[in-house]
C-alpha positions as CSV (number, residue, x, y, z in Angstrom):
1,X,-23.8,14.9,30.2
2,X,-27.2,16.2,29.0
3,X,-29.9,13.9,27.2
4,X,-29.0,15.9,24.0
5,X,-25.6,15.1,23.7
6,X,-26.0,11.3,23.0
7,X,-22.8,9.9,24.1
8,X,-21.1,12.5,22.2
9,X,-17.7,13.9,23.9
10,X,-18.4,17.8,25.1
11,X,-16.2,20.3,23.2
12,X,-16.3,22.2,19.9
13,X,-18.1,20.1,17.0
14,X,-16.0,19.9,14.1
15,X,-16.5,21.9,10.9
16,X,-18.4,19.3,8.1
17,X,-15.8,21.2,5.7
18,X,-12.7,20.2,7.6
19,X,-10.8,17.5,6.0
20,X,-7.6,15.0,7.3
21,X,-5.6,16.9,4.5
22,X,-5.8,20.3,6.5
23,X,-3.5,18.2,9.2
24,X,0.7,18.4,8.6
25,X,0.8,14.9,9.9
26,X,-1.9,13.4,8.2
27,X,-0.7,14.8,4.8
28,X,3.1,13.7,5.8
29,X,2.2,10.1,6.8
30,X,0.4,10.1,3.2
31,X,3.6,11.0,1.6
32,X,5.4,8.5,3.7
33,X,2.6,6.0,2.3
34,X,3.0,6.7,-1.2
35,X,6.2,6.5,-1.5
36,X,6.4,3.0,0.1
37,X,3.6,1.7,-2.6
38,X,5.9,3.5,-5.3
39,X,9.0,1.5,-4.0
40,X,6.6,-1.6,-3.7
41,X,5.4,-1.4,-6.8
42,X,9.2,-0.6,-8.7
43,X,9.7,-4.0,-6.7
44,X,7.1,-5.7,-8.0
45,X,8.3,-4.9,-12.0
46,X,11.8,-5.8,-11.0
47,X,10.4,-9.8,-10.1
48,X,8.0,-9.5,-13.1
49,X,11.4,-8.9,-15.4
50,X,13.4,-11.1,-13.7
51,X,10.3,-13.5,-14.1
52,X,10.6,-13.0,-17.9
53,X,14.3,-13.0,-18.3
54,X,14.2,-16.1,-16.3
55,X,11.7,-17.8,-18.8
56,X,13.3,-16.7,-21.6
57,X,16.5,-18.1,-20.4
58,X,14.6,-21.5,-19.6
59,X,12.7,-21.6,-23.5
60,X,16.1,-21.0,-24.7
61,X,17.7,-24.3,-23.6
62,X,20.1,-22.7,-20.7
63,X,18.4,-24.6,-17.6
64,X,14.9,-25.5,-15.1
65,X,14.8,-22.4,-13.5
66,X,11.4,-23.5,-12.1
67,X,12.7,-23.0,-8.1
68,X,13.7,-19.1,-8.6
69,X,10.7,-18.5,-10.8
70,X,8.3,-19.9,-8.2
71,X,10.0,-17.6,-5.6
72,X,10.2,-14.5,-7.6
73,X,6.5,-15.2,-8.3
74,X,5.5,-15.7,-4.7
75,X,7.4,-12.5,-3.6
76,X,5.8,-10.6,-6.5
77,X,2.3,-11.6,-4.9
78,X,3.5,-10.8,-1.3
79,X,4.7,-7.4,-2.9
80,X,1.0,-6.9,-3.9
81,X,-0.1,-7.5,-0.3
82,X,2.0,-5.5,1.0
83,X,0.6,-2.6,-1.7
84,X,-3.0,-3.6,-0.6
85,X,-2.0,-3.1,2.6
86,X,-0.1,0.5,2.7
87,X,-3.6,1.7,0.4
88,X,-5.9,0.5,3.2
89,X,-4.0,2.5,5.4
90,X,-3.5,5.5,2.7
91,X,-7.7,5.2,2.5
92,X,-7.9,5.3,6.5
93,X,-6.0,8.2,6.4
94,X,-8.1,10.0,3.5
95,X,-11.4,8.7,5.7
96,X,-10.1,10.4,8.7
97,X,-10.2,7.3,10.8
C-alpha cells in the first residue's frame, strides 16, 4: 500500500454517480421492505378498528373490554416498531450501507 492510498482497499474507485438503486438486489430487498411496512401498517389499522369497535361496544353497555383493548393497543405500538424498524433498514439500503 502506497502513502497515498490512506487505508483505502486497491481496485477501481466507484463512480460518485452510482447509486444502491442501479443493484437488482438492492432494489429487490427494497421491494421486499415495503411491502412488509404495507402489511405492517394494514395491521396496525386492523387493531386501531378493532380498538374502536371494542370501545364502542364498552360505551354501549355490552361489557369491560379493558384486557383486549390493552393488548390490541400494545400490539398496535409493537406493530409501529416493527415499521420503524423495516424503514431503518429501507434507509440503510437507500444510504448504500
Amino acid at each position: 500500500m502506497s502513502r497515498l492510498d490512506c487505508g483505502r482497499p486497491s481496485g477501481p474507485t466507484p463512480s460518485p454517480l452510482a447509486s444502491p438503486l442501479d443493484q437488482p438486489e438492492v432494489r429487490e430487498r427494497m421491494a421486499v421492505l415495503e411491502g412488509e411496512i404495507a402489511e405492517l401498517a394494514r395491521e396496525q389499522a386492523a387493531c386501531a378498528a378493532e380498538v374502536r369497535g371494542l370501545m364502542e361496544r364498552e360505551a354501549a353497555g355490552e361489557g369491560p373490554f379493558a384486557q383486549e383493548i390493552n393488548a390490541l393497543k400494545q400490539r398496535k405500538m409493537m406493530l409501529a416498531t416493527e415499521v420503524q424498524h423495516r424503514k431503518v433498514k429501507l434507509n440503510a439500503l437507500l444510504l448504500g450501507a
